[in-house]
TORLOSE-758553 format. One record per atom (N, C-alpha, C): y, x, z; residue in one letter. Coordinates in steps of 0.2 Angstrom, whole numbers, plus 5000, padded with zeros to 4 digits. Atoms other than C-alpha are relative to their C-alpha. Example, Ala and Ser with C-alpha at 12.3 -4.5 7.8 and 13.67 -1.06 7.14 Angstrom:
[rec [4994, 5004, 5000], "A"];
[rec [4978, 5062, 5039], "A"];
[rec [5006, 5004, 5000], "A"];
[rec [4994, 4996, 4999], "S"];
[rec [4995, 5068, 5036], "S"];
[rec [5005, 4996, 5003], "S"];
end
This chain:
[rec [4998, 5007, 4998], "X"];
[rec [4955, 5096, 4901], "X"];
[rec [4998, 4998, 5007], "X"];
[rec [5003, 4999, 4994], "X"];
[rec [4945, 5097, 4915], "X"];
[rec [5003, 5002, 5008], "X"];
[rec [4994, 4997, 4994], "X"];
[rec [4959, 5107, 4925], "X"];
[rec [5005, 4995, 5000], "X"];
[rec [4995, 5005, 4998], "X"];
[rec [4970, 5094, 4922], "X"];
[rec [5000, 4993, 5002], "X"];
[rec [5004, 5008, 4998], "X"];
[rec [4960, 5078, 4926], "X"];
[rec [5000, 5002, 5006], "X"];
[rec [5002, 4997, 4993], "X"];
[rec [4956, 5089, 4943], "X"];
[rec [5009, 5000, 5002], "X"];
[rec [4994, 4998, 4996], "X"];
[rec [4976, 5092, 4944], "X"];
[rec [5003, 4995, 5001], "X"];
[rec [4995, 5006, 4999], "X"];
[rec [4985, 5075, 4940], "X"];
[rec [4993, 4996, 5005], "X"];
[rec [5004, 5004, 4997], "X"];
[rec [4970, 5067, 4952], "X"];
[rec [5003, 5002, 5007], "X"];
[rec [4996, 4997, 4995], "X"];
[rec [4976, 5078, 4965], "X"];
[rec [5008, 4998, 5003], "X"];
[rec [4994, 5003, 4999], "X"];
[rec [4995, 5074, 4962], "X"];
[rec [4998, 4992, 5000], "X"];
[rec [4998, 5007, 4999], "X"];
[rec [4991, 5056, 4961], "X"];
[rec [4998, 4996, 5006], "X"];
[rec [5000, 5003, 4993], "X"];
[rec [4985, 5055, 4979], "X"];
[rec [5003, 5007, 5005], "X"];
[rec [4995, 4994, 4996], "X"];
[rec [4997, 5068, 4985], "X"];
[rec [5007, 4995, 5002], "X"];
[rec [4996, 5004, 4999], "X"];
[rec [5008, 5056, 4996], "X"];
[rec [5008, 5000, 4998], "X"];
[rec [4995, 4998, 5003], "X"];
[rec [5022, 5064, 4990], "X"];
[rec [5003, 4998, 4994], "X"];
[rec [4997, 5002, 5006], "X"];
[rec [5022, 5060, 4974], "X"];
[rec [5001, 4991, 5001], "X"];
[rec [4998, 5007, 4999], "X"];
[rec [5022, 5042, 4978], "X"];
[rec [5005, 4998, 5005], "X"];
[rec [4997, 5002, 4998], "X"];
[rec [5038, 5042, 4987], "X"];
[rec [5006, 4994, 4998], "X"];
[rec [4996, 5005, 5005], "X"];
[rec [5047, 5033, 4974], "X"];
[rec [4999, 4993, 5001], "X"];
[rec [5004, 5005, 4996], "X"];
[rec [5034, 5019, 4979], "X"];
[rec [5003, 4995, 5005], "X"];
[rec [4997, 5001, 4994], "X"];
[rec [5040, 5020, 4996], "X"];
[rec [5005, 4995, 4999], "X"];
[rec [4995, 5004, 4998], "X"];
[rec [5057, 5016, 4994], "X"];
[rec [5002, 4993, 4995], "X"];
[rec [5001, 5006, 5002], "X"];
[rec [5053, 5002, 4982], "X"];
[rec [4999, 4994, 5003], "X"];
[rec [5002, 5006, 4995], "X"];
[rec [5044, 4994, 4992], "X"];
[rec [5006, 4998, 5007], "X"];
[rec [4997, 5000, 4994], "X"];
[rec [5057, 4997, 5007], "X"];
[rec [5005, 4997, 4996], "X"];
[rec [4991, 5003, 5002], "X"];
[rec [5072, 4991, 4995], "X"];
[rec [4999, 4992, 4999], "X"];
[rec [5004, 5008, 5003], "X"];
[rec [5059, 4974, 4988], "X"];
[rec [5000, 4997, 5009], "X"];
[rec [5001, 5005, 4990], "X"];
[rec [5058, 4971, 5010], "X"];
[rec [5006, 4998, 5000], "X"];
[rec [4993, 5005, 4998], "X"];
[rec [5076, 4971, 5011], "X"];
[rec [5003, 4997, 4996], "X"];
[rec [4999, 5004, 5004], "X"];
[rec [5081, 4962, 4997], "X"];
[rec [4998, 4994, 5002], "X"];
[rec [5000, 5007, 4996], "X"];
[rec [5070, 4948, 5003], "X"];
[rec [5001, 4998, 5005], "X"];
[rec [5002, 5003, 4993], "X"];
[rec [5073, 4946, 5020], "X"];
[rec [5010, 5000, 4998], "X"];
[rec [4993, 5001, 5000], "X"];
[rec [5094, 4948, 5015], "X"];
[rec [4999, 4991, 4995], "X"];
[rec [5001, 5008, 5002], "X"];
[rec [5089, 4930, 5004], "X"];
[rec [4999, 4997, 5005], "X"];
[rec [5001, 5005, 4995], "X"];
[rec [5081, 4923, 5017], "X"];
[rec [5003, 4999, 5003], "X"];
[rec [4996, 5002, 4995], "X"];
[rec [5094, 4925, 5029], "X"];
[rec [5006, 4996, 4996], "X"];
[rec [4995, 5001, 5003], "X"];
[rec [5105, 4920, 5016], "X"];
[rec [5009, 5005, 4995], "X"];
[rec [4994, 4996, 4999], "X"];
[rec [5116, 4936, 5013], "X"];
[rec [4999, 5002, 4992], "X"];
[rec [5002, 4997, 5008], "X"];
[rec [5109, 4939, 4994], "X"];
[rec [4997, 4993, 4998], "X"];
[rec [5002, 5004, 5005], "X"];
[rec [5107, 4926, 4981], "X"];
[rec [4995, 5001, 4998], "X"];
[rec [5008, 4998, 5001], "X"];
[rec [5090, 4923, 4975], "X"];
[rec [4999, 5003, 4992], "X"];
[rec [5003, 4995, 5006], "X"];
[rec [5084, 4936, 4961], "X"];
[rec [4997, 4995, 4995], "X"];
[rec [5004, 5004, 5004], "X"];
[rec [5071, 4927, 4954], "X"];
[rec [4995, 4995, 5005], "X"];
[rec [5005, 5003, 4995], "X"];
[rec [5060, 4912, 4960], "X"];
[rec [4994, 5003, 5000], "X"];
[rec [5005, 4997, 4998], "X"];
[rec [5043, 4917, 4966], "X"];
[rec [4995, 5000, 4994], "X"];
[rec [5004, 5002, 5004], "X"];
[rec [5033, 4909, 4952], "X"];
[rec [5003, 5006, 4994], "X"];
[rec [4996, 4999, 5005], "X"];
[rec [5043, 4917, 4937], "X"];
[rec [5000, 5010, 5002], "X"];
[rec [5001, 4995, 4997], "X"];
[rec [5044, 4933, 4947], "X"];
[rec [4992, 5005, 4997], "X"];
[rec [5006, 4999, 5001], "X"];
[rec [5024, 4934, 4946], "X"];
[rec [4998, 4999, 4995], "X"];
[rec [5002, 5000, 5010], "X"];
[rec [5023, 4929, 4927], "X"];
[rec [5003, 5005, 4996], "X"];
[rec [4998, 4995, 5005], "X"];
[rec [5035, 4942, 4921], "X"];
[rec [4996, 5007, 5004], "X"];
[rec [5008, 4990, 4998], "X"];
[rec [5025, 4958, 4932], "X"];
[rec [4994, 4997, 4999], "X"];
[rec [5009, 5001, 5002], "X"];
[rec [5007, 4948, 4929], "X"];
[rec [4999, 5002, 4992], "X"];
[rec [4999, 5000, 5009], "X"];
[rec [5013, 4948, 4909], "X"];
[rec [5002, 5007, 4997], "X"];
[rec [4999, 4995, 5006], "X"];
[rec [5020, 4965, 4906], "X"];
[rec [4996, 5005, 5004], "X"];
[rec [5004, 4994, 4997], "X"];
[rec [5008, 4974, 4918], "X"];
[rec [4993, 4999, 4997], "X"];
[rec [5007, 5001, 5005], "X"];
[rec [4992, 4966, 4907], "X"];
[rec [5002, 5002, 4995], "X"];
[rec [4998, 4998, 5008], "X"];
[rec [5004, 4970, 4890], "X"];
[rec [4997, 5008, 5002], "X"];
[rec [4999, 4991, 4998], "X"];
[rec [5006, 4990, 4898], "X"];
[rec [4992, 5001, 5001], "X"];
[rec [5008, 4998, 4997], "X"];
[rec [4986, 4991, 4904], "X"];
[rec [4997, 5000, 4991], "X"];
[rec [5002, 5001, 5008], "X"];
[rec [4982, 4985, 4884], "X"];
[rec [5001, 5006, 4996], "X"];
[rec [4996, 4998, 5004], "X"];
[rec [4994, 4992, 4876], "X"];
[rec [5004, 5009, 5002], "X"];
[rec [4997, 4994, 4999], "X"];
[rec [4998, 5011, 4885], "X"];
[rec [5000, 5004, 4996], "X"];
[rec [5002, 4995, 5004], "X"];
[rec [4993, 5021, 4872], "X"];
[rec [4999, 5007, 5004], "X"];
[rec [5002, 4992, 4998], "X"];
[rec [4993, 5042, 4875], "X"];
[rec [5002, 5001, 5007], "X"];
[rec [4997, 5000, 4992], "X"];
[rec [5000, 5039, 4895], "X"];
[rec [4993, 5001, 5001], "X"];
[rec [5005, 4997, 4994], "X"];
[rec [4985, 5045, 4906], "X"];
[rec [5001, 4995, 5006], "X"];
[rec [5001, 5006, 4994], "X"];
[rec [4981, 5030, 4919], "X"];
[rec [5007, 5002, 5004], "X"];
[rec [4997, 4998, 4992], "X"];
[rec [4988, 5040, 4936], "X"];
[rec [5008, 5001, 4997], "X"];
[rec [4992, 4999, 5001], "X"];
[rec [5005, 5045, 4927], "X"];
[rec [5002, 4994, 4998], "X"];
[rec [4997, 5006, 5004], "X"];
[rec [5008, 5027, 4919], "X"];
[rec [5001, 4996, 5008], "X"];
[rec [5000, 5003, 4997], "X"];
[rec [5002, 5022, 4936], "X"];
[rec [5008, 5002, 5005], "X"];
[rec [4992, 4997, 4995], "X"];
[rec [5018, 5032, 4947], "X"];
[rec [5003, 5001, 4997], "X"];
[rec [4992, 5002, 5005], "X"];
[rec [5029, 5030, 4933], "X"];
[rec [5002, 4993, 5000], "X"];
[rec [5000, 5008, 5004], "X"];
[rec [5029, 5014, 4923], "X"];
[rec [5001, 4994, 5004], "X"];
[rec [5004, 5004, 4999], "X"];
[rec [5020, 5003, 4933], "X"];
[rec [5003, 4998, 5007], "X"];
[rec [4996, 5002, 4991], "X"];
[rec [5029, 5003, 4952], "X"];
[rec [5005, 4995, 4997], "X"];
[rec [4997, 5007, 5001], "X"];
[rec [5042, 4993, 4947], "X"];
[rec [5000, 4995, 5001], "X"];
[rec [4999, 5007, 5000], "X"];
[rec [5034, 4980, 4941], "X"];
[rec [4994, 4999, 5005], "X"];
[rec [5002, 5004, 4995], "X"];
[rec [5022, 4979, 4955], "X"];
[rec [5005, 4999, 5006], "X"];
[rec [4993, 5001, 4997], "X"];
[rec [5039, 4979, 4965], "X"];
[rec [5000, 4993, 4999], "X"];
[rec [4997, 5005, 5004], "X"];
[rec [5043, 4964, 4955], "X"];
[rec [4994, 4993, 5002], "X"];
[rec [5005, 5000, 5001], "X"];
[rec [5024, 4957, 4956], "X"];
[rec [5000, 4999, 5010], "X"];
[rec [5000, 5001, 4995], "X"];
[rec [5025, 4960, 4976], "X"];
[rec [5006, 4996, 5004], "X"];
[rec [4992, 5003, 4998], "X"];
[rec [5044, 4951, 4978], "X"];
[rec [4995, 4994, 4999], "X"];
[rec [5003, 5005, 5002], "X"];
[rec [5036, 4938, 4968], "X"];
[rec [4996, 4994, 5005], "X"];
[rec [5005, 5001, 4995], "X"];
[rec [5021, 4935, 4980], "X"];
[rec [5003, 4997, 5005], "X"];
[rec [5000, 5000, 4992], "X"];
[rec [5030, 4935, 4996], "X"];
[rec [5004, 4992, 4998], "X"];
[rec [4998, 5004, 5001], "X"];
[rec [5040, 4922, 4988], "X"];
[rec [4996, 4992, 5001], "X"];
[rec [5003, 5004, 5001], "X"];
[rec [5026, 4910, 4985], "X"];
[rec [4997, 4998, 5008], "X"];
[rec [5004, 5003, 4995], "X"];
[rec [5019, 4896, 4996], "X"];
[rec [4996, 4995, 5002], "X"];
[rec [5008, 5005, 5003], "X"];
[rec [5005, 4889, 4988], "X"];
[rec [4994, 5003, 5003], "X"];
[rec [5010, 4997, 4998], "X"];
[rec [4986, 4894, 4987], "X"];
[rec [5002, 5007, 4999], "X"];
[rec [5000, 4993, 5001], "X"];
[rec [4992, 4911, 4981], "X"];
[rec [5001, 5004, 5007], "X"];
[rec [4998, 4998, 4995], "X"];
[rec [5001, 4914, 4998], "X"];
[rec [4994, 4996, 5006], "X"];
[rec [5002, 5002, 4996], "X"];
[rec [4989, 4905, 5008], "X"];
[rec [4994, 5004, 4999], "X"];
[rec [5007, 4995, 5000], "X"];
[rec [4974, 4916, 5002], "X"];
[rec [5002, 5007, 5001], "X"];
[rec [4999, 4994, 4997], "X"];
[rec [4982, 4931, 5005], "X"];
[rec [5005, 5000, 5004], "X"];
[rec [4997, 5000, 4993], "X"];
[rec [4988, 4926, 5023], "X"];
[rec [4992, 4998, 5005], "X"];
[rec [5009, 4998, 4997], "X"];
[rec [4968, 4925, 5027], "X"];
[rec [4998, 5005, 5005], "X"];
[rec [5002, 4994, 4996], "X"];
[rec [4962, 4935, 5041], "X"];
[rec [4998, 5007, 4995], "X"];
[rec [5002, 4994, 5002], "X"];
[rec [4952, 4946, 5029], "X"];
[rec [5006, 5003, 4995], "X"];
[rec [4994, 4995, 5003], "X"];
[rec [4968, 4950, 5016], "X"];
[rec [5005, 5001, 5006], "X"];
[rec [4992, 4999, 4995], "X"];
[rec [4980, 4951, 5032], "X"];
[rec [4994, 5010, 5003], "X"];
[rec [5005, 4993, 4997], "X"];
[rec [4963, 4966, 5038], "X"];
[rec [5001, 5006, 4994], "X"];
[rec [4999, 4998, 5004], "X"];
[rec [4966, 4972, 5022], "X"];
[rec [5005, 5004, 4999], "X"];
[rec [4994, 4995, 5001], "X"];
[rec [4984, 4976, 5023], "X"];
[rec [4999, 5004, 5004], "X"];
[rec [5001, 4997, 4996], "X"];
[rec [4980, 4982, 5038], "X"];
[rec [4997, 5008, 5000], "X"];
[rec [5002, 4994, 5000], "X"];
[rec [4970, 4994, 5034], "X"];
[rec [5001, 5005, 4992], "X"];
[rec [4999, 4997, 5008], "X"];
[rec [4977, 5000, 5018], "X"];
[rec [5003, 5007, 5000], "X"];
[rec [4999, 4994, 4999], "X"];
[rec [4984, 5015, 5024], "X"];
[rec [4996, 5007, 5000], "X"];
[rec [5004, 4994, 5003], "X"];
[rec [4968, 5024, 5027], "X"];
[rec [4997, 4997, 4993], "X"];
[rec [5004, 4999, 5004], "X"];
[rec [4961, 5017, 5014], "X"];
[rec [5001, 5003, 4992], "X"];
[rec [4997, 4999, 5006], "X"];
[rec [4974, 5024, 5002], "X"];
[rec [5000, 5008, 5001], "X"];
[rec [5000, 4995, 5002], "X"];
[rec [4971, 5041, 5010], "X"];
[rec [4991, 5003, 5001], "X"];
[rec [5008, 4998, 5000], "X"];
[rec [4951, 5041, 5009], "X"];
[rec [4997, 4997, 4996], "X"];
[rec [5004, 5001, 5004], "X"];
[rec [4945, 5033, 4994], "X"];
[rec [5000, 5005, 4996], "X"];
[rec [5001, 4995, 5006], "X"];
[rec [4947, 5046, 4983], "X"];
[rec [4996, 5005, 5001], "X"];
[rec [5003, 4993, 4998], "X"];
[rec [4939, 5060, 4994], "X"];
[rec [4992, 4994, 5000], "X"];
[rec [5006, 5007, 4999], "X"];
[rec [4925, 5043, 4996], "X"];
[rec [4997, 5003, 4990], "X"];
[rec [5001, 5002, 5006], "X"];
[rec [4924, 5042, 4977], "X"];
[rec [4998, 5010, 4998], "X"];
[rec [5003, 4996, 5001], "X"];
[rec [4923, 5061, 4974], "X"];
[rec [4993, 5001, 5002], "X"];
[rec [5003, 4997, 4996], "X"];
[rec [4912, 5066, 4986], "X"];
[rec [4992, 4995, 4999], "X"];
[rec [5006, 5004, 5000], "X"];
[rec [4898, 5050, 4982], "X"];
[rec [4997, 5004, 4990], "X"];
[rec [5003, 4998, 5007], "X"];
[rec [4900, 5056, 4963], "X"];
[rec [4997, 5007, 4998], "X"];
[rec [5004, 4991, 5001], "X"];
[rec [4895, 5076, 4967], "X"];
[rec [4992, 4999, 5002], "X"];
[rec [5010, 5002, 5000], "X"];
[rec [4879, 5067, 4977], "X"];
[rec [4997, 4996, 4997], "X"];
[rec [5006, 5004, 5004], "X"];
[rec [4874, 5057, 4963], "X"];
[rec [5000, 5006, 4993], "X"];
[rec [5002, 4995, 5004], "X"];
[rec [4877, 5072, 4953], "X"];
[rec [4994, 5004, 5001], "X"];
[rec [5004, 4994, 4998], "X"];
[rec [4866, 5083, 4962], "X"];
[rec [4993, 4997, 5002], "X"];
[rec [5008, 5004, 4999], "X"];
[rec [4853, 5069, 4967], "X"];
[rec [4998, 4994, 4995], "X"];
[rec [5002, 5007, 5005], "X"];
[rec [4853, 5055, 4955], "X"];
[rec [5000, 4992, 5003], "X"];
[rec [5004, 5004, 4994], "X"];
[rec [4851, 5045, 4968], "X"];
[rec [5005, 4990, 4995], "X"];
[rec [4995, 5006, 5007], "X"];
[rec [4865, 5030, 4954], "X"];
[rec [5002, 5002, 4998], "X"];
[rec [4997, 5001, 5006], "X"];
[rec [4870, 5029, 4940], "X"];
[rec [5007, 5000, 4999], "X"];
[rec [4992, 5000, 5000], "X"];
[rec [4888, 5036, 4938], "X"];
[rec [5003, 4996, 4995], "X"];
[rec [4996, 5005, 5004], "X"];
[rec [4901, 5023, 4931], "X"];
[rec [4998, 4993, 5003], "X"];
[rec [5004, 5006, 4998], "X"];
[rec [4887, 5009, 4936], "X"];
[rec [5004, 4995, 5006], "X"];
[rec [4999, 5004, 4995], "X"];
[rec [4891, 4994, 4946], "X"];
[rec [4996, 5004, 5007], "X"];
[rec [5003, 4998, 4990], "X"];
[rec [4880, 4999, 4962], "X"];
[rec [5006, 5006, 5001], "X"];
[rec [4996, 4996, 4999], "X"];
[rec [4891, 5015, 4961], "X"];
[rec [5006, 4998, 5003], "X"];
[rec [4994, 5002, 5000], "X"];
[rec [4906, 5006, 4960], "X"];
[rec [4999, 4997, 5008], "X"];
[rec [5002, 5003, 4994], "X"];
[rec [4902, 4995, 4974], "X"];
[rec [4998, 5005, 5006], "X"];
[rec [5001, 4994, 4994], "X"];
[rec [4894, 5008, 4984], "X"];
[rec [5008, 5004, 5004], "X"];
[rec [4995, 4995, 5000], "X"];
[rec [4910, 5019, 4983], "X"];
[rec [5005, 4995, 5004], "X"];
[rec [4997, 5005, 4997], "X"];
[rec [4920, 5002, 4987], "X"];
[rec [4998, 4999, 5009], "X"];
[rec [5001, 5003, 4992], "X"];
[rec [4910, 4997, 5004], "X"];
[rec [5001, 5009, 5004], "X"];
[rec [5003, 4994, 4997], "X"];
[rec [4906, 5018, 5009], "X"];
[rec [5012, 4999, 5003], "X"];
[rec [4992, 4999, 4998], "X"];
[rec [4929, 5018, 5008], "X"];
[rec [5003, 4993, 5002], "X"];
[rec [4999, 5003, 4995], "X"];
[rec [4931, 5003, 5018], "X"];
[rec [4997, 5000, 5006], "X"];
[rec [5004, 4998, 4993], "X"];
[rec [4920, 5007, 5031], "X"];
[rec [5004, 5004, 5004], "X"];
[rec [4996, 4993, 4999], "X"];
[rec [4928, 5025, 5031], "X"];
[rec [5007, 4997, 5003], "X"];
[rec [4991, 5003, 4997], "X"];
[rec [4947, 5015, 5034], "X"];
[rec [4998, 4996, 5004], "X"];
[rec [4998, 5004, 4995], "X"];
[rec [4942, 5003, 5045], "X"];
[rec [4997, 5003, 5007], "X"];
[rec [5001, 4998, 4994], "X"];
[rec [4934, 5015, 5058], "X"];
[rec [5006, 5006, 5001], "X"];
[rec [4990, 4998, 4998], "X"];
[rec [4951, 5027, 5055], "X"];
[rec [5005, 4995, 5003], "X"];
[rec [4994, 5005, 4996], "X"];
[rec [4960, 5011, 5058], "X"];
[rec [4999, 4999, 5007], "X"];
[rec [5003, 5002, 4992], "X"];
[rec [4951, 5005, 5074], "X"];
[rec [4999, 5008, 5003], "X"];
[rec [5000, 4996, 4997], "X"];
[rec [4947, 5022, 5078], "X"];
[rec [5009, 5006, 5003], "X"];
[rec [4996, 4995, 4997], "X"];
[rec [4963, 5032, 5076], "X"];
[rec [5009, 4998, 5000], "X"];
[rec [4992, 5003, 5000], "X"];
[rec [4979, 5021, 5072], "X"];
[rec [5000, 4998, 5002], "X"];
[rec [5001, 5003, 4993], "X"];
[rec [4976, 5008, 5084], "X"];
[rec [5004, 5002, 5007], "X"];
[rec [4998, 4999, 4994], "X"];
[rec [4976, 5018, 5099], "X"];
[rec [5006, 5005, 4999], "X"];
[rec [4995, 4997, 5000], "X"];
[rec [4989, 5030, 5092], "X"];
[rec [5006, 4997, 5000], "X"];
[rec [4996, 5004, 5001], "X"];
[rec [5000, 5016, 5087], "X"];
[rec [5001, 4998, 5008], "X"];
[rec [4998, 5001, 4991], "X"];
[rec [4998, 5010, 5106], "X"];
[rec [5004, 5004, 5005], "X"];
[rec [4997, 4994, 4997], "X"];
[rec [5001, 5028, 5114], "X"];
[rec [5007, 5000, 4999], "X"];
[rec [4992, 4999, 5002], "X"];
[rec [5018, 5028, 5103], "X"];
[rec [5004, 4995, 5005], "X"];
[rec [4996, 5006, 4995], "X"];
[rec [5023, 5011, 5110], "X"];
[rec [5001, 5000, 5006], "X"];
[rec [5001, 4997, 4993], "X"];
[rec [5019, 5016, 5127], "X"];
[rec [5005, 5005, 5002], "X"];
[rec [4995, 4994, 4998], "X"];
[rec [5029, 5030, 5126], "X"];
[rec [5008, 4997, 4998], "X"];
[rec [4993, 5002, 5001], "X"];
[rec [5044, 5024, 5117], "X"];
[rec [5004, 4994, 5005], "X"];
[rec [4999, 5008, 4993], "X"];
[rec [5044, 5007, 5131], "X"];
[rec [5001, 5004, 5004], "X"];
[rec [4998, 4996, 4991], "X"];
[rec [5045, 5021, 5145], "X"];
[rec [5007, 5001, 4998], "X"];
[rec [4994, 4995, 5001], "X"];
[rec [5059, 5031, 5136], "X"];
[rec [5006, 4996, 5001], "X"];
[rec [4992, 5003, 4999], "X"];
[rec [5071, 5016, 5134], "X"];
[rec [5000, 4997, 5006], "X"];
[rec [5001, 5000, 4994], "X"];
[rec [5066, 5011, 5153], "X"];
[rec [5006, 5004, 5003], "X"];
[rec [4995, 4995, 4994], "X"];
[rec [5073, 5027, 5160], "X"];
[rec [5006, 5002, 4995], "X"];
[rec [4993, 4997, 5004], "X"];
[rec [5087, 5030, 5147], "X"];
[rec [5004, 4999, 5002], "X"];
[rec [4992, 5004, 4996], "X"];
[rec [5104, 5031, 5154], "X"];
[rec [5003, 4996, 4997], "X"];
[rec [4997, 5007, 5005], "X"];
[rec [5114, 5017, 5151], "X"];
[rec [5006, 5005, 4997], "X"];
[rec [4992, 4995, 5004], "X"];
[rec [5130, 5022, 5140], "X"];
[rec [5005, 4997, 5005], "X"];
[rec [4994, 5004, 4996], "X"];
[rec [5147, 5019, 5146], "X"];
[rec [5002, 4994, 4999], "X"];
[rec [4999, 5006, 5003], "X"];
[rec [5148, 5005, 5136], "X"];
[rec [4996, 4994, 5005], "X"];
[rec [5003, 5001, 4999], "X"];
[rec [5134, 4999, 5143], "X"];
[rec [5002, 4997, 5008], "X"];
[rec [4996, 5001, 4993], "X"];
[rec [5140, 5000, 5162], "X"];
[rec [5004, 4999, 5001], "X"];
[rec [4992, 5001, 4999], "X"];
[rec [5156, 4997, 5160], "X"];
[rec [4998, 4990, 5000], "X"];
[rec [5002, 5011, 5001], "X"];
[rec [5148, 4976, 5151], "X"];
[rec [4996, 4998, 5007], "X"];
[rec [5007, 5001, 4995], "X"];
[rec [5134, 4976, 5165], "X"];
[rec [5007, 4999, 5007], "X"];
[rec [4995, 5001, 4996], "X"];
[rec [5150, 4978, 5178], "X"];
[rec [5004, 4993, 5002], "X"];
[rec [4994, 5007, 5000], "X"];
[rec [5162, 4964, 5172], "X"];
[rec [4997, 4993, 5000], "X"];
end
């Protein structure tokens, strides 16, 4: 059981397997931005949105039976955080007002590493408190420690490496449409 706890930990932060996620998320952006403009009827309002994924994502955590976490989690469960984040963007109460907060906006920000370094964070603190003792595995301090040790880790990948690589891109891409010929379409409107 061992080799399998070590194999679905592995697939479950194998970004790959989370592509389904992806275009989840990418179908739940354009769905709400075609409402917004108008060009799609509204789904569901934001409140009602957020009660039925709040309600059948607390039933399913209760009630999974023999599912294994990570496979309920990139099966089951994407949907209805689909549903759960449509929900949200909807809202524009205190819900929406707290997480448009500097520190949840830093957050989203850096969610990227931190989706690709906590679990090497979390291994890696639990082999040295195997080998040192240094906390108590499971334990709050643990938990928390593994928590700050993988936001530190993302937030100097973010400021260190996405940042200026995201800059570099822009930079580049702002030259290329500069010198790019125009088309003839192009010259031909620019003319008349």
């Amino acid at each position: 059981t061992q080799d399998f706890c070590i194999w679905i930990s592995w697939v479950g932060c194998n970004p790959l397997a989370h592509f389904h996620e992806l275009l989840m998320g990418s179908a739940t952006f354009l769905w709400l931005r075609e409402e917004q403009t108008g060009a799609r009827q509204e789904f569901l309002d934001g409140p009602k949105a957020v009660l039925i994924a709040g309600v059948a994502l607390i039933a399913l955590l209760i009630w999974r039976g023999p599912v294994p976490l990570m496979a309920a989690l990139m099966g089951v469960y994407s949907p209805l955080f689909a549903l759960l984040i449509y929900g949200l963007a909807k809202q524009r109460g205190v819900v929406a007002k707290t997480l448009s907060t500097p520190a949840f906006v830093f957050l989203g920000e850096i969610s990227f590493s931190l989706y690709l370094t906590h679990l090497i964070v979390w291994w890696n603190v639990d082999g040295y408190n195997l080998e040192h003792h240094l906390m108590k595995q499971g334990s709050a301090l643990n938990f928390f420690a593994c928590v700050a040790l993988s936001l530190a880790l993302s937030t100097l990948l973010y400021k260190g490496i996405e940042i200026p690589y995201r800059r570099t891109l822009r930079k580049h891409w702002s030259r290329k449409e500069d010198t790019a010929p125009l088309s003839p379409l192009a010259v031909q409107s620019a003319a008349e």
